[in-house]
C-alpha positions as CSV (number, residue, x, y, z in Angstrom):
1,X,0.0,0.0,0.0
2,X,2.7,2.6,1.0
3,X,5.5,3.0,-1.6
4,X,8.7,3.0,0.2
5,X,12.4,3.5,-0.2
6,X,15.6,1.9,1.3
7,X,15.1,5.0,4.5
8,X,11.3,6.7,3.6
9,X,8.1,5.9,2.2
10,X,6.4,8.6,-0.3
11,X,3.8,9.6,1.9
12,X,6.4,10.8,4.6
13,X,8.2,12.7,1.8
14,X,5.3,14.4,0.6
15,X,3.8,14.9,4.7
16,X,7.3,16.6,5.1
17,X,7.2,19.0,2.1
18,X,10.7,17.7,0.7
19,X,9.5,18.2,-2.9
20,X,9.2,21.7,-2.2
21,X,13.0,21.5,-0.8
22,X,14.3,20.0,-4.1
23,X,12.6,22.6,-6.4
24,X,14.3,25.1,-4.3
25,X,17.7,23.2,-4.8
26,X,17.1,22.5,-8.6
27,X,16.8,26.8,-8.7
28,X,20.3,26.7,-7.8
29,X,22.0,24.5,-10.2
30,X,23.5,25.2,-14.2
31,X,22.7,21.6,-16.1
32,X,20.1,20.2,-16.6
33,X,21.8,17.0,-15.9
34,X,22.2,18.5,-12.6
35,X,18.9,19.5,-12.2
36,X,17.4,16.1,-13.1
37,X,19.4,14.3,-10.3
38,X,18.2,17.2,-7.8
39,X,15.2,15.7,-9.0
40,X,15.5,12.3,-8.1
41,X,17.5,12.9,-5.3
42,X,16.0,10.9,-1.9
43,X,17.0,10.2,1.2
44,X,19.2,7.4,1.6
45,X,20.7,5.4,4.7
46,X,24.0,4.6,3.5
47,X,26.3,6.5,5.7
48,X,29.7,6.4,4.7
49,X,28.5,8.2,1.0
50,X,26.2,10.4,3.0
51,X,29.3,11.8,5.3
52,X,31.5,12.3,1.4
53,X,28.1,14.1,0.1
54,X,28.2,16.1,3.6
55,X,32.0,16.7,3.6
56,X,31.7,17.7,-0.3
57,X,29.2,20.3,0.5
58,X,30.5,21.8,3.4
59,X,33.8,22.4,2.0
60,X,32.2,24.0,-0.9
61,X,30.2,26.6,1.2
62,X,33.1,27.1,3.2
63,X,35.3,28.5,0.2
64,X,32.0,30.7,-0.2
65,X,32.0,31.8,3.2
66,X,35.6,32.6,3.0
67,X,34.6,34.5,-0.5
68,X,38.0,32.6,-1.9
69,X,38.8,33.3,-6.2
70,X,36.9,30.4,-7.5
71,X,36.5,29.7,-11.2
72,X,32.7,30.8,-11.5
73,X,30.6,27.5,-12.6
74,X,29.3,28.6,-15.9
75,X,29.6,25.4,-19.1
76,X,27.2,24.0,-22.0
77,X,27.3,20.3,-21.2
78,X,29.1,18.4,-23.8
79,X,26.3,15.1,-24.3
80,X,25.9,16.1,-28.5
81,X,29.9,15.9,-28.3
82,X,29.9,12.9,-26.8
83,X,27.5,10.8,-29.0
84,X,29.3,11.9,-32.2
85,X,33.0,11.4,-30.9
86,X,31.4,8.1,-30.1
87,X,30.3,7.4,-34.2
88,X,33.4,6.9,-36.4
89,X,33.3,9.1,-39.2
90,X,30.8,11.9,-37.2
91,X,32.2,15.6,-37.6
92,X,31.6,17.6,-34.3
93,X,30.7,21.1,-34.9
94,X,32.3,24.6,-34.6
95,X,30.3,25.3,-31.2
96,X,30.8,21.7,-29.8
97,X,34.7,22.2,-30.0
98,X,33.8,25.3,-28.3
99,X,32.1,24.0,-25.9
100,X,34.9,21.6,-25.2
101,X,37.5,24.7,-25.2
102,X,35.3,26.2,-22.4
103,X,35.2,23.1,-20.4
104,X,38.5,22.0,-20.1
105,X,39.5,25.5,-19.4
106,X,37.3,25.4,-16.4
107,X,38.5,22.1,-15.6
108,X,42.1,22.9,-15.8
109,X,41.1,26.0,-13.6
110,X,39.5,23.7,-10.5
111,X,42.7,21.8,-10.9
112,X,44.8,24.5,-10.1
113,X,43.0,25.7,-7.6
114,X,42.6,22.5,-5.5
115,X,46.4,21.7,-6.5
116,X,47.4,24.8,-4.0
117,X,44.2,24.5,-1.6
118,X,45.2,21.3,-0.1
119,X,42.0,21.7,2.4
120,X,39.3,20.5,0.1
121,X,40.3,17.2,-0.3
122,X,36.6,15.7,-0.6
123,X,35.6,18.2,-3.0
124,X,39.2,17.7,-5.2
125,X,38.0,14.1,-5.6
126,X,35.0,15.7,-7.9
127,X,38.1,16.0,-10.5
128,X,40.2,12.8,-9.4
129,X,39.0,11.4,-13.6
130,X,40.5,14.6,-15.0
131,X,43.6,15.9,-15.6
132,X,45.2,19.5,-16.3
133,X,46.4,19.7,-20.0
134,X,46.7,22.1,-22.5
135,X,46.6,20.0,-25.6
136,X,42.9,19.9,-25.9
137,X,42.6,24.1,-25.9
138,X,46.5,24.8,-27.8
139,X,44.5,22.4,-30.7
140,X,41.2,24.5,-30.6
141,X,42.7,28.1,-30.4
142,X,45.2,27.0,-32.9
143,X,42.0,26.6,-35.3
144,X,39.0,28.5,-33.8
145,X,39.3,32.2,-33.1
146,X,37.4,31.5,-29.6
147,X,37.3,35.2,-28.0
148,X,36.4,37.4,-31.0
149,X,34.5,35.6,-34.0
150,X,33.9,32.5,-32.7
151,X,34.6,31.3,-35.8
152,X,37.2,28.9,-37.9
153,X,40.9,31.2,-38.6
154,X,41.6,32.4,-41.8
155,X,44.9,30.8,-41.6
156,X,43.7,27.5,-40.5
157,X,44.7,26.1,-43.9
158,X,46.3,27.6,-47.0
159,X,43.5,26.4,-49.1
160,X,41.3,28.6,-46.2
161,X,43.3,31.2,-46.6
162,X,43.2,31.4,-50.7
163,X,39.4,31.2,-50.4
164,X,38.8,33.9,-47.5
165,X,41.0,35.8,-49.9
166,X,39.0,35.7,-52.9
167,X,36.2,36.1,-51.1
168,X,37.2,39.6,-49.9
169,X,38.5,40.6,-53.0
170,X,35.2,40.1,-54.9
171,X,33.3,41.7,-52.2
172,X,35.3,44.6,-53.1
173,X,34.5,44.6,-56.3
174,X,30.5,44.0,-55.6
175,X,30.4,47.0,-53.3
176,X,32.0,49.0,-55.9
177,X,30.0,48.4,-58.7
178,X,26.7,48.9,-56.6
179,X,27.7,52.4,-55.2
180,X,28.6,53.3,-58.6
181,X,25.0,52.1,-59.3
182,X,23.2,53.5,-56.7
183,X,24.7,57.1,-56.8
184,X,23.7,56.9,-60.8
185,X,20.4,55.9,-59.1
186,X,19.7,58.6,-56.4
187,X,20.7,61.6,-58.9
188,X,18.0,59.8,-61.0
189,X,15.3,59.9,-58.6
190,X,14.9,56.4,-58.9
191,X,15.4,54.8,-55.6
192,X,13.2,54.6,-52.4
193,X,14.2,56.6,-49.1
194,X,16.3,53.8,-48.0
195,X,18.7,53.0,-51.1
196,X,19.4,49.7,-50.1
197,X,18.4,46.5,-48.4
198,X,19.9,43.2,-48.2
199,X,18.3,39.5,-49.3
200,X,20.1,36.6,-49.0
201,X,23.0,38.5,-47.9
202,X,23.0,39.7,-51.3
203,X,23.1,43.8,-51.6
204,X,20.3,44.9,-53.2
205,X,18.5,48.2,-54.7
206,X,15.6,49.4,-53.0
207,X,13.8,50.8,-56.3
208,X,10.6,52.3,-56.3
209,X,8.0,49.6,-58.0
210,X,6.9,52.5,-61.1
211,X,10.8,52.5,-62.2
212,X,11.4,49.2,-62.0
213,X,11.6,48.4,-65.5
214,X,14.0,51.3,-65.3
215,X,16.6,49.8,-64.0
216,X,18.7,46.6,-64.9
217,X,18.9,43.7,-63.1
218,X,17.3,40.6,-61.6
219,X,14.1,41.1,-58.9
220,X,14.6,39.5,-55.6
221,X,11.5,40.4,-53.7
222,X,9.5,43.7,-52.9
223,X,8.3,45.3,-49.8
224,X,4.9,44.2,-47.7
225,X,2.9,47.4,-49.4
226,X,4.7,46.6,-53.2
227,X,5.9,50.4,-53.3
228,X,9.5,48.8,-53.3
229,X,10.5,46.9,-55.3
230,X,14.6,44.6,-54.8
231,X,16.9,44.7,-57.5
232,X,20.1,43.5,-57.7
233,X,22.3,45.3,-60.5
234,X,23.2,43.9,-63.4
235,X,27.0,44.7,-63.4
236,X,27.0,42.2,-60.0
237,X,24.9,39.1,-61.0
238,X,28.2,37.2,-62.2
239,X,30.4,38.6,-59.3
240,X,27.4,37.5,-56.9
241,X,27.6,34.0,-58.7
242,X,31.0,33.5,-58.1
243,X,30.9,34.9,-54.2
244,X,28.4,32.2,-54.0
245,X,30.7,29.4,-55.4
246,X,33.6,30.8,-52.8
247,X,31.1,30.1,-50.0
248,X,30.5,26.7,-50.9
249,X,33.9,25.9,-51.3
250,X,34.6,28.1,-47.7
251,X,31.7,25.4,-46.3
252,X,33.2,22.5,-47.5
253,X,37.0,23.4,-46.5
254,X,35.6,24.3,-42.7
255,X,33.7,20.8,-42.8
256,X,37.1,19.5,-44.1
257,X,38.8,20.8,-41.4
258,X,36.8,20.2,-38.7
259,X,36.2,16.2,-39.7
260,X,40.2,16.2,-39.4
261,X,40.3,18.3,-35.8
262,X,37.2,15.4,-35.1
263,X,39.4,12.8,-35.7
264,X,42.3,14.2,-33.5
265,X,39.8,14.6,-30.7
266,X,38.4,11.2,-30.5
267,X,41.3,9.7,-28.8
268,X,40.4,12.1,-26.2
269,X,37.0,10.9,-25.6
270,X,37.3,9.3,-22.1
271,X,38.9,12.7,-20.9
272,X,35.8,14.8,-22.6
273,X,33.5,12.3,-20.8
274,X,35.5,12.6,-17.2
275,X,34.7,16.4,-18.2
276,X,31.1,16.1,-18.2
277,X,30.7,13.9,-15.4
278,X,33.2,15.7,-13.0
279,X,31.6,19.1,-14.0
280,X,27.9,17.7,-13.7
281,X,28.7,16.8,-10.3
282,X,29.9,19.7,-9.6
283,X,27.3,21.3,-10.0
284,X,25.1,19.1,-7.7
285,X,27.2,19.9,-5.0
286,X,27.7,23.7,-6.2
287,X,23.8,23.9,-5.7
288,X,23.4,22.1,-2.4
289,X,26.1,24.5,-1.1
290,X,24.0,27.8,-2.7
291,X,21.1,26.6,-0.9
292,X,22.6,25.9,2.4
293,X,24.6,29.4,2.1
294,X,20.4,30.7,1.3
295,X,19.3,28.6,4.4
296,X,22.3,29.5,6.7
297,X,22.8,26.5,6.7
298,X,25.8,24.5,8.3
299,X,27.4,20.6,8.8
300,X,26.5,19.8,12.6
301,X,28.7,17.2,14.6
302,X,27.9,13.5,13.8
303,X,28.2,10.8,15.7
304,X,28.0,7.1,15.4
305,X,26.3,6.6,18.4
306,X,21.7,7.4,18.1
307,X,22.1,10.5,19.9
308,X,21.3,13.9,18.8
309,X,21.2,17.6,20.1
310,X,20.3,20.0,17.8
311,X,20.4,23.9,19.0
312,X,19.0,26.9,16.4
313,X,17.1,24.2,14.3
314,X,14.5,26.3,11.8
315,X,12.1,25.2,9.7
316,X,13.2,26.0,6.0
317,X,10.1,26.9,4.4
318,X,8.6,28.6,7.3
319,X,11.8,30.3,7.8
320,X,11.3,31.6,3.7
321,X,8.0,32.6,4.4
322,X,7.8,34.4,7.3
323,X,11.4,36.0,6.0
324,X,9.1,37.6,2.9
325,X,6.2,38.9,5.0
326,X,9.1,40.4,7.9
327,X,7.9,37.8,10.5
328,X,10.3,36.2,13.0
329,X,10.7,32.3,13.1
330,X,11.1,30.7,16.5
331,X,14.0,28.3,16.3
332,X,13.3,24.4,18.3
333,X,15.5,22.6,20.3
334,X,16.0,18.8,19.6
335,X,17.7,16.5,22.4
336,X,17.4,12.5,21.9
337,X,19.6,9.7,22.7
338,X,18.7,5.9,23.3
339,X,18.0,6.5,27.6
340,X,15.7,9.6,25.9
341,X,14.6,8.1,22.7
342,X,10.7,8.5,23.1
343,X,9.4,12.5,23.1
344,X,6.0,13.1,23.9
345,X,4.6,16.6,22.6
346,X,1.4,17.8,24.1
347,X,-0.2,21.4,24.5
348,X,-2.8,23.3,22.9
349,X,-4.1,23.2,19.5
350,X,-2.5,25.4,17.2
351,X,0.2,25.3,19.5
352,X,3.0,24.3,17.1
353,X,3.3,20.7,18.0
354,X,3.1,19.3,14.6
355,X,5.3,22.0,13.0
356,X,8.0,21.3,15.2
357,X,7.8,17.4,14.2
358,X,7.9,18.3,10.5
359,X,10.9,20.3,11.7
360,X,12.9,17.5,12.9
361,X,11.5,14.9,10.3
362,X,12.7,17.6,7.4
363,X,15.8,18.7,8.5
364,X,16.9,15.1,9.3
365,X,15.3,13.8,5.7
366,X,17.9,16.7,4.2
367,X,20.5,15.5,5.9
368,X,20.3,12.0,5.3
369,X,19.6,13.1,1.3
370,X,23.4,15.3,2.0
371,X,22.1,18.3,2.5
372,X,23.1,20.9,5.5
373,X,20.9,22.1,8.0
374,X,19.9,24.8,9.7
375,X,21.1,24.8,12.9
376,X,23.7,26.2,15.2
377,X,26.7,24.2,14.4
378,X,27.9,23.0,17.7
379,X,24.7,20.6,17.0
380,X,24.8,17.1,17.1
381,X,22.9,14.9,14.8
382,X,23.3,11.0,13.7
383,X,21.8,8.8,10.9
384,X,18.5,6.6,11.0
385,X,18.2,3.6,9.1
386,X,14.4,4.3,8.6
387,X,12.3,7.2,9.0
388,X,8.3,7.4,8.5
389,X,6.1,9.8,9.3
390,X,2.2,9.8,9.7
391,X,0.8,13.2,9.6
392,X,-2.5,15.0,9.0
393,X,-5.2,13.5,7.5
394,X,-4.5,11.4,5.0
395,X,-7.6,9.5,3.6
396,X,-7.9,6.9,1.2
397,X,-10.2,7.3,-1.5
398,X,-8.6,4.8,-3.7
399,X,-9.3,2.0,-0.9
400,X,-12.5,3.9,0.6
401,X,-10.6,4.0,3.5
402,X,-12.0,6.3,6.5
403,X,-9.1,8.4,8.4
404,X,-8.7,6.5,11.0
405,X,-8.7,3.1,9.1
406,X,-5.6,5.0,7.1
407,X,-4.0,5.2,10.3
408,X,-4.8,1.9,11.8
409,X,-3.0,0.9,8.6
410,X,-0.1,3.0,8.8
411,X,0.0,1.9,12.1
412,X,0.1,-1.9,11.5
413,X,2.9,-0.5,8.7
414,X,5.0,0.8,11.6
415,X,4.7,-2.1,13.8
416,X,6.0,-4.5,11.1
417,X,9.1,-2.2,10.2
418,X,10.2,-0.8,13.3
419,X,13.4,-1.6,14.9
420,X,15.7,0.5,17.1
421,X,17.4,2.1,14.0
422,X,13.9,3.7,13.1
423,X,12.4,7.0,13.5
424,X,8.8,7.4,14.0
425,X,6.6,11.0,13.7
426,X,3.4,10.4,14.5
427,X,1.0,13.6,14.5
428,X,-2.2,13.3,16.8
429,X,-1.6,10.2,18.0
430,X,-4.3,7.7,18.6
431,X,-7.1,10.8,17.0
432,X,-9.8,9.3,14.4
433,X,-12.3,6.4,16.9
434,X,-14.2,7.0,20.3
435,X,-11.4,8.7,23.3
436,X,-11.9,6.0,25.5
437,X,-11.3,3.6,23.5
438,X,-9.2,5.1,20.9
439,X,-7.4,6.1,23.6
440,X,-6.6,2.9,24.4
441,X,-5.4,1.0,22.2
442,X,-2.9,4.1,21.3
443,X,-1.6,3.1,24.5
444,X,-0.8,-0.2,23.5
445,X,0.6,0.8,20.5
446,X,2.9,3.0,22.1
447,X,4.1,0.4,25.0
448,X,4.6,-2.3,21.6
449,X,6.7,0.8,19.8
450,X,8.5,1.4,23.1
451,X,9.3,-2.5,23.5
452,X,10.9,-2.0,20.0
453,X,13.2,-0.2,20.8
454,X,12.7,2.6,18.4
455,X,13.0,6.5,18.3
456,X,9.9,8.8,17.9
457,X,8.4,12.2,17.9
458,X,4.7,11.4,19.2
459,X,2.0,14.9,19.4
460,X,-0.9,13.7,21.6
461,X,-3.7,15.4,24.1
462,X,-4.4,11.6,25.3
463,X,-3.6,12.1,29.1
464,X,-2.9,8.1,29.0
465,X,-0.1,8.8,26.9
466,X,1.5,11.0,29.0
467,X,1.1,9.0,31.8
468,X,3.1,6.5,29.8
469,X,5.5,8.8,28.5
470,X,6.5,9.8,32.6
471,X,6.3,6.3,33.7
472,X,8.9,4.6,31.3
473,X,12.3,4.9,31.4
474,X,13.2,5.9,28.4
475,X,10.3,8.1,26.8
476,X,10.0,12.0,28.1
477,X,7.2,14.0,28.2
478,X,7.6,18.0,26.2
479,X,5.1,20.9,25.8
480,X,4.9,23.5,23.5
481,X,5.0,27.4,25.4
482,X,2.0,29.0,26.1
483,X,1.8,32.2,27.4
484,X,-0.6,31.9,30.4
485,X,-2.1,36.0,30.4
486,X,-2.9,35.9,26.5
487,X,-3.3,32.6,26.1
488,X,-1.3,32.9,22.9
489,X,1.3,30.1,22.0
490,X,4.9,30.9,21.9
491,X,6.1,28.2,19.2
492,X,8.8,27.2,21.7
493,X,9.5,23.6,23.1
494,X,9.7,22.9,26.6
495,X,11.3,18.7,28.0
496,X,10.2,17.3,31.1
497,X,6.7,17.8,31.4
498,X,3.7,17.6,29.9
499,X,1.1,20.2,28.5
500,X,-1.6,21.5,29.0
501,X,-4.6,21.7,26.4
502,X,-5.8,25.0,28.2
503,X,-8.9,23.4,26.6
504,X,-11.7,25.7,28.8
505,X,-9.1,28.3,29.6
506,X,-9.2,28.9,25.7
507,X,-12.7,28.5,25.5
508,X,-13.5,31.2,28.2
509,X,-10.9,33.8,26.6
510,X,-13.4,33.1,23.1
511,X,-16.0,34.2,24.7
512,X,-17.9,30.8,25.7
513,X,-20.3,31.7,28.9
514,X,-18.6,30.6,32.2
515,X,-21.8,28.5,33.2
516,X,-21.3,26.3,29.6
517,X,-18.2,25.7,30.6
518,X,-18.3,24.6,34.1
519,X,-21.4,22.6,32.9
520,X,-19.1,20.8,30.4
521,X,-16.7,20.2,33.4
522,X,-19.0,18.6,35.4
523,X,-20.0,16.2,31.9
524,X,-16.2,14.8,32.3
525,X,-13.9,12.9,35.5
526,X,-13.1,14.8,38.2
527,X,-9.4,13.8,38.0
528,X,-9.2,14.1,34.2
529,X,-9.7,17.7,35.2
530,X,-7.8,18.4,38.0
531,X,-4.7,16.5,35.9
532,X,-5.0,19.3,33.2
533,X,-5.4,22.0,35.7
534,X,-2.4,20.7,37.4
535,X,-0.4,20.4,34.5
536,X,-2.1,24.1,33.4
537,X,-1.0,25.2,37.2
538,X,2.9,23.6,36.7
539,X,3.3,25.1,33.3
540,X,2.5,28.7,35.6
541,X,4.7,27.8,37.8
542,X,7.6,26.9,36.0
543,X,7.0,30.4,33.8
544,X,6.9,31.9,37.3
545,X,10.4,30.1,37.8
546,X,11.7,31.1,34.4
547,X,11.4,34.9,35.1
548,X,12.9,34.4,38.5
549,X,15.5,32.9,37.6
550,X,16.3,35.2,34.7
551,X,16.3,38.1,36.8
552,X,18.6,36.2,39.5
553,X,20.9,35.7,36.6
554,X,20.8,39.2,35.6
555,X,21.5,40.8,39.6
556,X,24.0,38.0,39.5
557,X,25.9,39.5,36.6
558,X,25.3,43.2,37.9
559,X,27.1,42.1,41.4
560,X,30.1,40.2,39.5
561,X,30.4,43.9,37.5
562,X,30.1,46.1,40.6
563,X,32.9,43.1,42.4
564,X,35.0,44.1,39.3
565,X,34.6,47.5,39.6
566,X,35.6,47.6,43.5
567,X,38.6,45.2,42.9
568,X,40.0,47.8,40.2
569,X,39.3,50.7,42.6
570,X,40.9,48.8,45.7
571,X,43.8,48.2,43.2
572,X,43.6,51.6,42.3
573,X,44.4,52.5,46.0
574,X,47.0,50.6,47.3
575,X,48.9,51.7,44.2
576,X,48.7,55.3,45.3
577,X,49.3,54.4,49.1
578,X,52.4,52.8,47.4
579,X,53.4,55.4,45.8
580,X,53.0,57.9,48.5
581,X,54.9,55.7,51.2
């Protein structure tokens, strides 16, 4: 039912937005070689590639960080060049060997540049197929004026030459004879306002359509209106003919030419194709490092072991969007390791419980697809073999499946696969049946998951869960900020207890009567609602706590000044004593 991969399923890519990720990267990238692998690019849970994709990338925002001279990434990929080097007796054309000029050029210039900047040994290894040469671009430039025409030498052959020569010097003689013609023209009255056009690349009279018969010569065309009418003089027609016959024999030399330079290039087809791999790839990395440089983002610190700490850590997209409307984005704080491998998120709705799990499951789906994160960079962060997700609503209308038969699904899905090398996200947990009972068989699910041995991100307002969470060793209970006097959230996670749903504290501050809602309290348990008002009353507290001891810290800091201060003047004192004794 699910489609997975060797680390995700397709329904946690998509729950996690990662598509959206990938068409940012692909923005950033030159090929479109490079852009299709951006494409395809998934997570993956082989770690010793993923740290030389890491490595690669780090090194290559670092030398754009330090703002280091780096040959700028700019080439036409060389596939046409490639196929015909490939066919004996194929010709490559002017721009391919161009295009091959440019690329070993750029080549030779990363070479150089990683042969005296011994610190980017991962990303050298891009080029480790290539090799710095001049041969390739001394044989083009000795052919191909590359800078200024772009276009085969004159001197490239004496037969060239001879034919380039003849060329000019019957273009001479053309543009004589017709300015002869057309001054004999103008004094005549015969011509239009602009004298002259060009058809063919053939200079023609622009003759007004009533004199036409005037004037000798063969018609090429006439204007849109027929007020015009194109002649080319007479006194040109053979000289035209035999311009003609030089450009076919110009064509046929260049093609000459070019099927001998072909021929000299093909032993150098496994260097051109180390060329357009090395630069291709390249270019993968160039745009993972643009986008972590556009994501401030960084490598954190990672370990073997399944522990993680991660300081700083933003939500990408969110970041982007609340960056265009001038919004601030409150950073989370991720700490897990296998004696805390279980984190149970509760609070209020609309809280920000689910977008911090989406910004753990992202970030570590980038990372484990070789992308950097953002988050402070003294983080720590460490590789899953699996990671699934089962966020949101997510009904099946192929199978007529109701919500919460999806998720009894997904469920059975994560039961089957789990192991403690797995990462679970589970939004809502246990949502979708009757409370009671939903209630408790998410419990059982959550001891089996537990048993496991496996990591998770669980959001829940199931007080049975948190129970759970508090009672077993390894789990830990979090809450999401709320600000008590506005009941507003603050988008910030808190570990070690749970939260409050500030369900009719919420309810009263939207204007719902006080006598509906102490009628609805009486409808539930007594202790059901005395746990959430002692969790609501803890949560106070420990805000209380928060501001005290902030303000402790801050007198604290104040007396070490004013110690400072009196040790200076006491200094101060018995250096003049001192000095008067």
């Amino acid at each position: 039912m699910f489609k997975t991969t060797a680390f995700t399923d397709s329904q946690t890519l998509q729950e996690l937005q990662f598509n959206d990720i990938l068409f940012q990267l692909g923005g950033f990238a030159v090929s479109k070689s490079a852009v299709d692998q951006l494409n395809e690019l998934i997570p993956s849970n082989r770690y010793k590639s993923l740290i030389h994709q890491l490595n690669q990338t780090k090194e290559r925002l670092d030398i754009i960080l330090q703002k280091r001279t780096f040959p700028a990434l700019e080439f036409d990929e060389l596939l046409s060049e490639l196929k015909f080097l490939s066919i004996e007796d194929a010709v490559l054309s002017l721009e391919g060997f161009i295009r091959i000029h440019d690329a070993s050029n750029l080549v030779n210039a990363y070479l150089k540049f990683f042969e005296h900047s011994t610190s980017f040994s991962s990303l050298a290894q891009v080029f480790q197929d290539c090799y710095q040469t001049d041969e390739l671009v001394e044989r083009i430039t000795k052919i191909i004026d590359v800078k200024q025409t772009r276009n085969i030498k004159d001197d490239a052959t004496p037969e060239l030459a001879r034919i380039r020569h003849e060329i000019k010097i019957i273009r001479q003689k053309i543009n004589r004879n017709f300015d002869r013609e057309m001054r004999k023209l103008i004094k005549d009255g015969l011509l239009g306002e602009t004298y002259e056009s060009f058809i063919d690349n053939r200079r023609v009279l622009t003759v007004q359509s009533g004199f036409k018969r005037r004037v000798p010569g063969t018609i090429l065309g006439a204007s849109k209106t027929g007020s015009l009418t194109y002649i080319e003089p007479k006194v040109n027609q053979e000289l035209n003919h035999e311009l003609a016959c030089l450009f076919d024999d110009e064509k046929k030399e260049i093609y000459r030419i070019l099927k001998a330079l072909t021929a000299q290039f093909r032993i150098h087809l496994p260097l051109i194709q180390a060329y357009q791999t090395a630069l291709v790839s390249f270019d993968v990395i160039n745009a993972k490092a643009r986008l972590a440089f556009h994501m401030e983002a960084t490598l954190p610190a990672l370990s073997k072991e399944k522990t993680l700490h991660w300081t700083l850590a933003y939500h990408p997209i969110l970041r982007e969007n609340n960056r265009n409307q001038g919004k601030r984005t409150i950073p989370q704080e991720f700490s897990l390791d296998e004696t805390h491998r279980m984190l149970v998120i509760s609070g209020p709705n609309a809280g920000g419980k689910s977008l911090t799990m989406k910004t753990f499951g992202l970030l570590q789906c980038m990372l484990q697809a070789g992308l950097l994160i953002p988050v402070h960079p003294d983080s720590k962060a460490c590789f899953f073999q699996q990671l699934y997700s089962d966020i949101g609503d997510n009904q099946s209308i192929e199978n007529e499946l109701s919500t919460y038969s999806y998720r009894l699904q997904r469920m059975k899905f994560f039961l089957e696969r789990s192991n403690p090398n797995t990462f679970l996200l589970l939004d809502e947990f246990g949502t979708g049946s009757d409370p009671e009972l939903g209630g408790a068989l998410a419990e059982i699910f959550f001891e089996r998951l537990y048993e496991k041995g496996c990591f998770a991100i669980i959001t829940t307002h199931y007080a049975a869960i948190k129970f759970k969470a508090s009672e077993l060793a390894h789990a830990v209970n979090g809450a999401m900020k709320f600000d008590i006097k506005s009941l507003k959230p603050l988008y910030q996670l808190e570990l070690g207890m749970p939260g409050s749903s500030f369900t009719f504290e919420v309810a009263l501050k939207n204007g719902i009567p006080f006598s509906l809602i102490n009628r609805a309290k009486k409808k539930i348990e007594v202790g059901k609602v005395r746990f959430d008002k002692t969790i609501a009353t803890l949560q106070k507290e420990r805000s209380k706590m928060e501001k005290t001891s902030q303000i402790l810290k801050e007198e604290e800091i104040k007396a070490r000044e004013e110690g400072k201060k009196m040790e200076t003047i006491n200094v101060k004192i018995k250096q003049k004593l001192e000095s008067y004794q």
